[in-house]
N, CA, C and O atoms as a GROMACS GRO file, in nm:
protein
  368
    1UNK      N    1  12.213  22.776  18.394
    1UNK     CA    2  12.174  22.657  18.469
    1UNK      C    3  12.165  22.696  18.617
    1UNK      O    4  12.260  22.755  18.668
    2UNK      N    5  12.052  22.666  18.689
    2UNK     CA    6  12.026  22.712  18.821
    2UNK      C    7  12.112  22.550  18.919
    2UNK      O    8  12.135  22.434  18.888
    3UNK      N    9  12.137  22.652  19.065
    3UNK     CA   10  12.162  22.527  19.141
    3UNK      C   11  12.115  22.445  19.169
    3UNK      O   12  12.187  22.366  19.230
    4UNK      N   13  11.994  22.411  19.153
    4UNK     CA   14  11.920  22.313  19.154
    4UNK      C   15  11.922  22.214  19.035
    4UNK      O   16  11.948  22.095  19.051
    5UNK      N   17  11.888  22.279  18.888
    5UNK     CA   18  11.947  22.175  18.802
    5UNK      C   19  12.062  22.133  18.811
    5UNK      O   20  12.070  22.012  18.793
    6UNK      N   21  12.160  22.185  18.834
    6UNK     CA   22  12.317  22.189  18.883
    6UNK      C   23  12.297  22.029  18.930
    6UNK      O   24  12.317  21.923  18.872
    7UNK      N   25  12.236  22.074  19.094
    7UNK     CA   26  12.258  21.922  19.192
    7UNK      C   27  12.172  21.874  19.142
    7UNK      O   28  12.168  21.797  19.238
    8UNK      N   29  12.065  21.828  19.059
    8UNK     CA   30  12.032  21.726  19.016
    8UNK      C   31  12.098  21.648  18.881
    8UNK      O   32  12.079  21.529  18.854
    9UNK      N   33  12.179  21.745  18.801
    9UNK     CA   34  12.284  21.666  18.710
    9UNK      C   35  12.325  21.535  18.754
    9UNK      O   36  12.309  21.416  18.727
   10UNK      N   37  12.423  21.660  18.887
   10UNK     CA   38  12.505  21.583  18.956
   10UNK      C   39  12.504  21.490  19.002
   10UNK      O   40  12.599  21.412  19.000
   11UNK      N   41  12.354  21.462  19.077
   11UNK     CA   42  12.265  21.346  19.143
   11UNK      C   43  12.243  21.213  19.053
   11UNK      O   44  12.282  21.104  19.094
   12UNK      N   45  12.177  21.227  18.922
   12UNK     CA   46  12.195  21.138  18.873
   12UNK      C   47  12.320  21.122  18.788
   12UNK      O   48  12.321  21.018  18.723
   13UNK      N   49  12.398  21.182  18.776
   13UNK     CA   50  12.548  21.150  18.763
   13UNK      C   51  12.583  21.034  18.825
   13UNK      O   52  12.616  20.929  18.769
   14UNK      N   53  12.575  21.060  18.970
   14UNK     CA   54  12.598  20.972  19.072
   14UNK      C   55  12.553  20.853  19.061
   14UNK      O   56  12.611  20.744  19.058
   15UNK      N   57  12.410  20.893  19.053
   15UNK     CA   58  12.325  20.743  19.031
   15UNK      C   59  12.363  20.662  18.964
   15UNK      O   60  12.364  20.542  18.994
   16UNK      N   61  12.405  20.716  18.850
   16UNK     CA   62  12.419  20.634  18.659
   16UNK      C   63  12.534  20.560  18.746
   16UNK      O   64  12.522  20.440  18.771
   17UNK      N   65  12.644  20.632  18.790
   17UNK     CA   66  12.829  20.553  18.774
   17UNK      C   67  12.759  20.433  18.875
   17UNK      O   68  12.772  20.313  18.850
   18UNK      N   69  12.661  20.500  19.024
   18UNK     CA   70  12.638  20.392  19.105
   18UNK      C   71  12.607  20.256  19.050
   18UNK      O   72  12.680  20.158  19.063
   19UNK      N   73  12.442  20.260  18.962
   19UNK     CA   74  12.402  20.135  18.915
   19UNK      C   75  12.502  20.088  18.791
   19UNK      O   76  12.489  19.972  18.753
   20UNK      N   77  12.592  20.164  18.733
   20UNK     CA   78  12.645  20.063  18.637
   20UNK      C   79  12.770  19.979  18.765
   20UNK      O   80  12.784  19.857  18.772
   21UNK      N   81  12.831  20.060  18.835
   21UNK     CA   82  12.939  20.008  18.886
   21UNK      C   83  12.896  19.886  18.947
   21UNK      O   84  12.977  19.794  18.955
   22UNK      N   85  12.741  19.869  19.006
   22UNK     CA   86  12.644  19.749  19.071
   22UNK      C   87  12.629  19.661  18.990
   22UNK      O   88  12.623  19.542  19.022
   23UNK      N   89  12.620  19.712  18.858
   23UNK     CA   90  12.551  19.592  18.762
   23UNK      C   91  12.710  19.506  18.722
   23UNK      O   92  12.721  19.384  18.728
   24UNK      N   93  12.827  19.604  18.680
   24UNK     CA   94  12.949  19.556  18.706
   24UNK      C   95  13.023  19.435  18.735
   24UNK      O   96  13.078  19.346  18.670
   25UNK      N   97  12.998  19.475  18.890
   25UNK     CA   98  13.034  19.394  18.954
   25UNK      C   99  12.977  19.254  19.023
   25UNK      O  100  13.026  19.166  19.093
   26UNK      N  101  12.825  19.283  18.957
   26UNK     CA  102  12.722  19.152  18.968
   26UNK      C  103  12.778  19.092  18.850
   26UNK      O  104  12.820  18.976  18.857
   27UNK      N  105  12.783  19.157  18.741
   27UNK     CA  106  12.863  19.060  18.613
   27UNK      C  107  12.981  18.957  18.648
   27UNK      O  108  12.979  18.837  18.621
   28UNK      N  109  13.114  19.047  18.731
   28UNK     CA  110  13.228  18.981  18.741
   28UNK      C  111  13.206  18.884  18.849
   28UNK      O  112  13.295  18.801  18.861
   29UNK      N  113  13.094  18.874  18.944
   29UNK     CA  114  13.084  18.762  19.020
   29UNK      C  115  13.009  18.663  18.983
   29UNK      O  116  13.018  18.555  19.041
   30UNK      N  117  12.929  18.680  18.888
   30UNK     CA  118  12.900  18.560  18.782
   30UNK      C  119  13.000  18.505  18.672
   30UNK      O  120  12.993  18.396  18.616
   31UNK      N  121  13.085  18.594  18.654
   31UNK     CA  122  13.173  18.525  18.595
   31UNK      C  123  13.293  18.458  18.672
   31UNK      O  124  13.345  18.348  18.653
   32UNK      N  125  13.313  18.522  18.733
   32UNK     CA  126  13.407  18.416  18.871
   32UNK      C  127  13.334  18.299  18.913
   32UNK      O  128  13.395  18.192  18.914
   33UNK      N  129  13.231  18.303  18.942
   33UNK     CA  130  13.175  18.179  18.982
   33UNK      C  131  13.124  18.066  18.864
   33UNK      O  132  13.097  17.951  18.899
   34UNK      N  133  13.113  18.110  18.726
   34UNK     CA  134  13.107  17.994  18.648
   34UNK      C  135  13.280  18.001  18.604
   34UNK      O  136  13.311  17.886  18.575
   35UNK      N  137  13.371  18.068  18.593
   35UNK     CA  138  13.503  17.981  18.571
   35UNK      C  139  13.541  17.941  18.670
   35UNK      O  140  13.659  17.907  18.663
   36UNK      N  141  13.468  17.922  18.823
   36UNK     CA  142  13.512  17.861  18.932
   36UNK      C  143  13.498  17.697  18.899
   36UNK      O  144  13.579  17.606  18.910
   37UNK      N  145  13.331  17.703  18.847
   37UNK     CA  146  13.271  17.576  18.788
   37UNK      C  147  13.375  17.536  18.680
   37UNK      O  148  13.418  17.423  18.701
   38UNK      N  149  13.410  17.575  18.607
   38UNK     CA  150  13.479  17.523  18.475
   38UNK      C  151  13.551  17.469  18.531
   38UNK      O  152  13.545  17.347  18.520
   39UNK      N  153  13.691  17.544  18.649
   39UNK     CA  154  13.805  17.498  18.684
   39UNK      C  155  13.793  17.366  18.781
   39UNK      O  156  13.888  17.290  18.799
   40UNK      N  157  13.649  17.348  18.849
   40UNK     CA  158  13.662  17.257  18.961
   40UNK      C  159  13.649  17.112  18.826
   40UNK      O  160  13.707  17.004  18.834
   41UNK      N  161  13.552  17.160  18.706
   41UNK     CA  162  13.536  17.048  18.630
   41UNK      C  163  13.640  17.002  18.544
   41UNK      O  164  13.620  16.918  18.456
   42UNK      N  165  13.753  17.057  18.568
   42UNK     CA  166  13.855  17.056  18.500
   42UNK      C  167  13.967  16.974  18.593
   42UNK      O  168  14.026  16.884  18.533
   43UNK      N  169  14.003  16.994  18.736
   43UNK     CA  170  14.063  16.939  18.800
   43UNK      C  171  14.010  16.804  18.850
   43UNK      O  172  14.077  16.731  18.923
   44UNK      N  173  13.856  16.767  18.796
   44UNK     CA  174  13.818  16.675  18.821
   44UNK      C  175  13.841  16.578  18.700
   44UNK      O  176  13.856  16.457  18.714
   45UNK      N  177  13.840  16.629  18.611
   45UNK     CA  178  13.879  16.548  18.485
   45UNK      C  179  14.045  16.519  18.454
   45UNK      O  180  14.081  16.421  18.390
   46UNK      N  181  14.139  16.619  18.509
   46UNK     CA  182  14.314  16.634  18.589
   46UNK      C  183  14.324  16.498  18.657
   46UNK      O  184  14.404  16.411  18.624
   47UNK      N  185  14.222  16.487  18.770
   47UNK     CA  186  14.286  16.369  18.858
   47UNK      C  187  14.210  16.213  18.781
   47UNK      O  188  14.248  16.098  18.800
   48UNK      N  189  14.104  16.255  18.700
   48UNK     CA  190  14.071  16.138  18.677
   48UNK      C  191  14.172  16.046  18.572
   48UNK      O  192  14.193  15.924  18.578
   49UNK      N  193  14.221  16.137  18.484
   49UNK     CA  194  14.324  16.119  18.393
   49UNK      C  195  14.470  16.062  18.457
   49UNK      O  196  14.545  15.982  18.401
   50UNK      N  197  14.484  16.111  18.556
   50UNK     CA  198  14.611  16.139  18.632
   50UNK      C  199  14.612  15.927  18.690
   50UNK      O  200  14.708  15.850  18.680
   51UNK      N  201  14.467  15.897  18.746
   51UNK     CA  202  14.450  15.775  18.802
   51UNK      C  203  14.446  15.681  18.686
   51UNK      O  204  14.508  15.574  18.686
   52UNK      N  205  14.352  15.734  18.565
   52UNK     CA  206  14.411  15.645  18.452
   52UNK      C  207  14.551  15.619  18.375
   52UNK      O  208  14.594  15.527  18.305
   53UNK      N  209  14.610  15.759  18.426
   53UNK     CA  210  14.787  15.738  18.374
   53UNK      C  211  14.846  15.619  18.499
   53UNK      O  212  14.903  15.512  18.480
   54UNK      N  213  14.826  15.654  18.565
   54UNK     CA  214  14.918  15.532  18.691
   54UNK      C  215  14.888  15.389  18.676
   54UNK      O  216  14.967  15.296  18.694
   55UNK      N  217  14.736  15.381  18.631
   55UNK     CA  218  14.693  15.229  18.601
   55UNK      C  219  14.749  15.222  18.451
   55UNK      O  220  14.756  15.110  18.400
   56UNK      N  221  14.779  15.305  18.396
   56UNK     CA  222  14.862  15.229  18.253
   56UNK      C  223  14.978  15.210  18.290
   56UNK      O  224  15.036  15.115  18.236
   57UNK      N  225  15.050  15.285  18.388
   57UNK     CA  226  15.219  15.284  18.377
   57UNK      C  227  15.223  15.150  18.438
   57UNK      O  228  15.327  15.088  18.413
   58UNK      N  229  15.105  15.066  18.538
   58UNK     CA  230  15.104  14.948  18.658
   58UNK      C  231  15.090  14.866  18.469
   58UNK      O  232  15.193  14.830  18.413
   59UNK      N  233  14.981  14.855  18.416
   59UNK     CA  234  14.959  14.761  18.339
   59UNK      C  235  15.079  14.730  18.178
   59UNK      O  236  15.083  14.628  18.108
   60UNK      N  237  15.166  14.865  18.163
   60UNK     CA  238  15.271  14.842  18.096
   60UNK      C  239  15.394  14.779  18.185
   60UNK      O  240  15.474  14.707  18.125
   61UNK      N  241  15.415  14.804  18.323
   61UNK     CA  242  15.525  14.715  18.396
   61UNK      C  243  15.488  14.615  18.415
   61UNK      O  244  15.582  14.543  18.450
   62UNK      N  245  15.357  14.542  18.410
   62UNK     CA  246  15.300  14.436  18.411
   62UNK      C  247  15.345  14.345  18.305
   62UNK      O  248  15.418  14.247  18.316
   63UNK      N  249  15.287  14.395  18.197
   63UNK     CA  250  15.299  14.339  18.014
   63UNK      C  251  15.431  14.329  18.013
   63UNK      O  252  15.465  14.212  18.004
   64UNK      N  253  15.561  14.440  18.021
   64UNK     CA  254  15.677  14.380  17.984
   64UNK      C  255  15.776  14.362  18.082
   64UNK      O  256  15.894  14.399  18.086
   65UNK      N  257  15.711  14.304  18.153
   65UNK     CA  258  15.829  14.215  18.224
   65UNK      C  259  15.862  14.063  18.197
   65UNK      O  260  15.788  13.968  18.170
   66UNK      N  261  16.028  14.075  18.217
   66UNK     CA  262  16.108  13.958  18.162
   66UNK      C  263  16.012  13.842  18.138
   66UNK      O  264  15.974  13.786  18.035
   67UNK      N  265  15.984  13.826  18.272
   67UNK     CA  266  15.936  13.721  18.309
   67UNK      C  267  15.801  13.669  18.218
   67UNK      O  268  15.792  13.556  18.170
   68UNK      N  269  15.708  13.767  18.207
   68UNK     CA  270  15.591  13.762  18.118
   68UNK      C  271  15.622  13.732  17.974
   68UNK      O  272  15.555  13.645  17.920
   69UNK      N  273  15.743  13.814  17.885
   69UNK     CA  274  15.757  13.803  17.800
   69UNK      C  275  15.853  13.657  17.758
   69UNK      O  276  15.838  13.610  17.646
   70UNK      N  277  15.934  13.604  17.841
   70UNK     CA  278  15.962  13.495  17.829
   70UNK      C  279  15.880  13.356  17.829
   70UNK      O  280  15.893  13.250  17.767
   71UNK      N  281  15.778  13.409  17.940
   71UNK     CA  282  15.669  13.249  17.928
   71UNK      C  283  15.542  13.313  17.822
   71UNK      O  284  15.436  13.259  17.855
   72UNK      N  285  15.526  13.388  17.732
   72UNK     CA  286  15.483  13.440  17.613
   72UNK      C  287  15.547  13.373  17.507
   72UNK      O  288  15.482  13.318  17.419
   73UNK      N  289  15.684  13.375  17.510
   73UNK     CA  290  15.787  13.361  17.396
   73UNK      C  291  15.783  13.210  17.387
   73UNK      O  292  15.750  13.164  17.278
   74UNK      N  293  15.816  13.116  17.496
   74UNK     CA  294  15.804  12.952  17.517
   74UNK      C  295  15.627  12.912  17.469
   74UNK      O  296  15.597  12.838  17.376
   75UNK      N  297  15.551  12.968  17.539
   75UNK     CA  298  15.433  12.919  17.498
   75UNK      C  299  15.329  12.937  17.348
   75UNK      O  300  15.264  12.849  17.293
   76UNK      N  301  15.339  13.051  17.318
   76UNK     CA  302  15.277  13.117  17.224
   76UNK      C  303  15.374  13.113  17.074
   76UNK      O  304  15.332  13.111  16.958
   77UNK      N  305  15.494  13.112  17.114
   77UNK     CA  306  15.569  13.105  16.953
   77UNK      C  307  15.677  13.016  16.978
   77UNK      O  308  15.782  13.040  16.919
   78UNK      N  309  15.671  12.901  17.067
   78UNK     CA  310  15.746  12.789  17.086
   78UNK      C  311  15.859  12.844  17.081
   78UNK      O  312  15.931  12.771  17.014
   79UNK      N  313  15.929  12.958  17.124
   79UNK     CA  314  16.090  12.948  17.174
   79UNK      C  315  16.135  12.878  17.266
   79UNK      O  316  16.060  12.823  17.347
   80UNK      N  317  16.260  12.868  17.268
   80UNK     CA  318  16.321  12.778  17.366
   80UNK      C  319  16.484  12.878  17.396
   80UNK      O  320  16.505  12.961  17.307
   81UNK      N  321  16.552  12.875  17.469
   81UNK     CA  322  16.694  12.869  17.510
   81UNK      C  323  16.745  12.835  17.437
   81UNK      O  324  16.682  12.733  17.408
   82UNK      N  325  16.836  12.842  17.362
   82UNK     CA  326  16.972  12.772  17.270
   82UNK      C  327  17.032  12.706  17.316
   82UNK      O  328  17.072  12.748  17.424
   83UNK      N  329  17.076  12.581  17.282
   83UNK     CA  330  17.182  12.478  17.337
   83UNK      C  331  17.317  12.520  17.328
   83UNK      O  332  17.337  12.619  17.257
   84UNK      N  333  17.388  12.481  17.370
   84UNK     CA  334  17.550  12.510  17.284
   84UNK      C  335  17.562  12.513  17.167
   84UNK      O  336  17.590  12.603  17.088
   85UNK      N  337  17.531  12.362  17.153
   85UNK     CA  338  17.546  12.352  16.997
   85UNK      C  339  17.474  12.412  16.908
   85UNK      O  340  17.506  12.379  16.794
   86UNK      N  341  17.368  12.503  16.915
   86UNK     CA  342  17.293  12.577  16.857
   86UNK      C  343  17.338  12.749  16.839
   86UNK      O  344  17.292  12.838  16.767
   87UNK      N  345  17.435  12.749  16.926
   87UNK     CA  346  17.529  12.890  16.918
   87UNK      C  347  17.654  12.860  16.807
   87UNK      O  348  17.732  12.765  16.801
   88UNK      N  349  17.637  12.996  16.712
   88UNK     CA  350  17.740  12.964  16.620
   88UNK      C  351  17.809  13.144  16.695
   88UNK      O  352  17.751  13.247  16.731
   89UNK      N  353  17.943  13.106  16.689
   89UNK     CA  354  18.022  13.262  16.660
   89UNK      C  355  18.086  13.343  16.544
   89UNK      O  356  18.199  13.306  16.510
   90UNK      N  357  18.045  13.422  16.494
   90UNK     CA  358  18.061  13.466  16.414
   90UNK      C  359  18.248  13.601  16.407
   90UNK      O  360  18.264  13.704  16.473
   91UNK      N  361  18.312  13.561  16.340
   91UNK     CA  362  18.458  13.690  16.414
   91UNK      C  363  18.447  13.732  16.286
   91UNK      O  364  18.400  13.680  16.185
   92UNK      N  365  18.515  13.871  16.315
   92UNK     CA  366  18.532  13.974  16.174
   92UNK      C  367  18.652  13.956  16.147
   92UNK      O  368  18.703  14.014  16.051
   0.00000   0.00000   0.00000
């Protein structure tokens, strides 16, 4: 093998590692940038969830409170308070 084929091995040796290491790293910045996309669509769907959890926890302290469930209980299934005389005690 003369020096000339020699340095031209070598040359496109070079070349080859160059354009793959180019094509490479054009790959991994397309892939960084669509799981950038995934993750932003993901923290957007995080907080949207996050605002629908707080409006349930507001609309379950809403629903059972005393107060709601007592004028529920009088109106809707006619309870009332117990009188005295409507309390029996029971002893073991």
């Amino acid at each position: 093998m003369t020096p000339a084929q020699r340095s031209r091995g070598i040359f496109f040796a070079l070349a080859l590692a160059v354009l793959v290491s180019a094509l490479a790293s054009v790959y991994a910045k397309h892939k960084s940038r669509k799981l950038f996309v995934e993750l932003q669509a993901l923290v957007a769907e995080r907080d949207r969830l996050e605002m629908d959890w707080g409006r349930l926890q507001i609309e379950q302290s809403t629903q059972s409170s005393p107060a709601r469930v007592e004028r529920l209980a009088r109106e809707r299934l006619a309870m009332r308070t117990p009188t005295p005389d409507d309390v029996e005690l029971v002893a073991r």
